[in-house]
N, C-alpha and C positions, 0 to 999 in steps of 0.2 A: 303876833304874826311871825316875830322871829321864831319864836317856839317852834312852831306849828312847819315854818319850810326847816328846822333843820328835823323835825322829827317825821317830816315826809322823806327829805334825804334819807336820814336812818333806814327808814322805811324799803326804801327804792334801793338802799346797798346789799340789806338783807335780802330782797327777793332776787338779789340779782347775782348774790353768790350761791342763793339755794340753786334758785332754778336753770341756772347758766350750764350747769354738765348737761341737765336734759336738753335745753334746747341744743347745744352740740349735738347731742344724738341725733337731734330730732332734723336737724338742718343737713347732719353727713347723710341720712338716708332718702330724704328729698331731693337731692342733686346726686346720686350717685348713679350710673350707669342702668338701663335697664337691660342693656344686652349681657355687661361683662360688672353685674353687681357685686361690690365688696363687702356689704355687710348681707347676713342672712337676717337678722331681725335686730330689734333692742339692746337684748343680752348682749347677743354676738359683736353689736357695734362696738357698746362699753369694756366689754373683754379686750377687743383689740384695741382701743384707743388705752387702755392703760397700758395694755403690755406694750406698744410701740413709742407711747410718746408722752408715758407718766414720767414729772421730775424733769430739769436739765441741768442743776447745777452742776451734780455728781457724774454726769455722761458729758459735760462742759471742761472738767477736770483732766479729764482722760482715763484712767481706770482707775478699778476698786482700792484703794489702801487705806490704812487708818490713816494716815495726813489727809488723803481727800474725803472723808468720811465726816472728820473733823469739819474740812473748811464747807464743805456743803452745810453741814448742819450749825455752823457760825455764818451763812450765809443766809440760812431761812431765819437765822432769828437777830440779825440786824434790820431784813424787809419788815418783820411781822411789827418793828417797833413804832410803826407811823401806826399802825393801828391800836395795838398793846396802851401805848402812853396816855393816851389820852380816856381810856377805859380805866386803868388802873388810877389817872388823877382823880375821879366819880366816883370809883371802890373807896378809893382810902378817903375822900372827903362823905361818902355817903355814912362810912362803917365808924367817923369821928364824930358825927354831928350827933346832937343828942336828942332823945326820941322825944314825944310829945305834939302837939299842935302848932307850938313854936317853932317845931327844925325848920331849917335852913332851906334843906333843896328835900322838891316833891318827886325825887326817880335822880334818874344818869343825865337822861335829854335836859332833863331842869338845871342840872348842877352845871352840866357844861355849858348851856346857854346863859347863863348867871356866871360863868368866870369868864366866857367871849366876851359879854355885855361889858363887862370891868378891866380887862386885859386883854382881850385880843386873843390871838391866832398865838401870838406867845404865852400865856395865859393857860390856853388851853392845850399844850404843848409842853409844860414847866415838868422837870423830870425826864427830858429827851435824852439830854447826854446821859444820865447814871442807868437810865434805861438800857441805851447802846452800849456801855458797859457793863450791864448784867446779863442783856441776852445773848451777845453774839458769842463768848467764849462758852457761857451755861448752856448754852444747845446744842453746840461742839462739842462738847460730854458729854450731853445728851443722848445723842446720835451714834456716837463715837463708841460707849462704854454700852451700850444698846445692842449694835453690832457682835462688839466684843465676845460679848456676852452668851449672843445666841449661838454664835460659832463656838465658844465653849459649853454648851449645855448641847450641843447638837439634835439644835429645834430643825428637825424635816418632816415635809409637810406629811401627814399619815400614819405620823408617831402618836402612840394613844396617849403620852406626856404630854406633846405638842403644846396645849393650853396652859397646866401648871408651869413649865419651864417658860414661854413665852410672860406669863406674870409675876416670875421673880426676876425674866431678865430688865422687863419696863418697871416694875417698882422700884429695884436696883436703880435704874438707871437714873429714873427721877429724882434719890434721894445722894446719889455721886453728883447729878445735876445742880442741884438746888447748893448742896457743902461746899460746890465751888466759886459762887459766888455770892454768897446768902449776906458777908457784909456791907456789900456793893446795895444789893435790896433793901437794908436798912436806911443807907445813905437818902436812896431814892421814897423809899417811904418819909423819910422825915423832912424832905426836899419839898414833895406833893402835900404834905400835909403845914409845911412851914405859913404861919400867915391867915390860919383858919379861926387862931383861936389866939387874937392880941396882934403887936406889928410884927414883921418878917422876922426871924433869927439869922437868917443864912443869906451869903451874897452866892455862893455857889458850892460845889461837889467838893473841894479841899476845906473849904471855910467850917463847911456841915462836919465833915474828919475831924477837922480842929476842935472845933467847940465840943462836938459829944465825945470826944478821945478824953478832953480836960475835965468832964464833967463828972465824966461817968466808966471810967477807963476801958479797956479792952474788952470788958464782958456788953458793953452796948452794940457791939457788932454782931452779936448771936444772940442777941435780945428775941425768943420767938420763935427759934430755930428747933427746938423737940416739938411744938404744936405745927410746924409746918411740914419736918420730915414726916409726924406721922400723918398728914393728910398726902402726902407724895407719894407714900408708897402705894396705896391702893387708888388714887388719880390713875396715875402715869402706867398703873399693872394692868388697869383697863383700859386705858387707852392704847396703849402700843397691843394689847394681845386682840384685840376688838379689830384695829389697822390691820394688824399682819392678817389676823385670818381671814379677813374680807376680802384684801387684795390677793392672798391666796388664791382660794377660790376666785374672786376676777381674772388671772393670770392663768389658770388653769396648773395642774398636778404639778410642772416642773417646775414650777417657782419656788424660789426659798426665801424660809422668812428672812433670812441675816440681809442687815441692809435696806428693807424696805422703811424702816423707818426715812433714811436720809431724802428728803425730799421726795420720799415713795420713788427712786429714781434710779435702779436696777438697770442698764440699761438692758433692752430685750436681747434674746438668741435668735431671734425668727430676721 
């Protein structure tokens, strides 16, 4: 039974992060004025709802600079780690258990209802701090060297490069992302994974330092780091040129890509 409500929850968060822009639409055009209407249809609505009121960290800030650029995008990814942590504890315990009819957990929803059942809400949580230290500065780089980037390659929209340039400014950016904090990610893999296989090693994030610094010296912290750069560069080259040029086009001709990454949070001209 527990299974089953937490994989209804699941269930009912996913449909409700898919389907929640639409119903925004679908609600602003229901209640808007029939004499003095603001949206002319669908399209129209979501065009202007991103060009007015996509993002607030970066327009929270006050203006555009690399320091705010930075802090917005160490801002989205301290938020994103209530959800990140507990996905990536299910990754690394689903990708150590060994295969056959014996494994351990049947999916993500099993593994985590199997470490509630035994630990609790902390349990399923473990990994939060080294987390909060690997995202919130690595997305600040992110973001930050992102920006940089396409302002240096001078991505404007209607440039027949446009595309190329925009996926070596996100591949780039991904693999500056990841170098800067990729020993921190060790930490925290070996954190989530401590306890899977015999009793605990680790009391916490200097302890884990300690023991694999003595173990295993200074190459344990880049343990991984050529097989993860090259999956970052063409991740992160399609996802930021895939963003930028969507919200391009939603923003209409005058938008520029630099900066929409941070929070997609541009603030508008209109």
């Amino acid at each position: 039974m527990a299974l089953d409500f937490l994989a209804g929850c699941a269930g009912g968060v996913a449909g409700v992060l898919v389907g929640h822009p639409f119903d925004t639409v679908k609600v602003r055009l229901q209640v808007q004025s029939l004499e003095k209407p603001q949206y002319r249809g669908t399209l129209h609505c979501f065009q202007s709802i991103v060009k007015q009121e996509s993002g607030n960290t970066l327009r929270a800030l006050g203006r555009d600079s690399p320091l705010n650029q930075f802090l917005a995008g160490a801002a989205a990814g301290a938020i994103q780690c209530v959800i990140c942590c507990p996905m990536e504890l299910a990754k690394t315990r689903l990708q150590l258990q060994d295969a056959g009819p014996a494994r351990t957990y049947r999916g993500s929803l099993d593994c985590l209802a199997q470490i509630y059942r035994r630990e609790g809400l902390r349990g399923v949580n473990r990994g939060m701090a080294s987390t909060l230290l690997r995202e919130t500065p690595s997305f600040g780089v992110y973001f930050l060297s992102y920006d940089a980037l396409t302002r240096a390659l001078g991505c404007e929209p209607g440039d027949r490069l446009l595309v190329p340039k925009l996926l070596l400014a996100g591949g780039t950016s991904g693999i500056l992302s990841w170098l800067s904090t990729y020993p921190v990610d060790v930490v925290k893999s070996r954190l989530q994974a401590d306890g899977l296989r015999g009793a605990p090693r680790y009391q916490g994030i200097l302890d884990c330092v300690s023991q694999s610094y003595r173990a295993e010296g200074w190459r344990v912290f880049t343990r991984g780091l050529a097989s993860t750069l090259l999956r970052a560069f063409p991740v992160n080259a399609a996802t930021f040129a895939t963003v930028t040029v969507v919200l391009t086009y939603a923003r209409g001709e005058e938008a520029r890509p630099e900066g929409e990454a941070v929070a997609l949070a541009q603030p508008s001209s209109l």
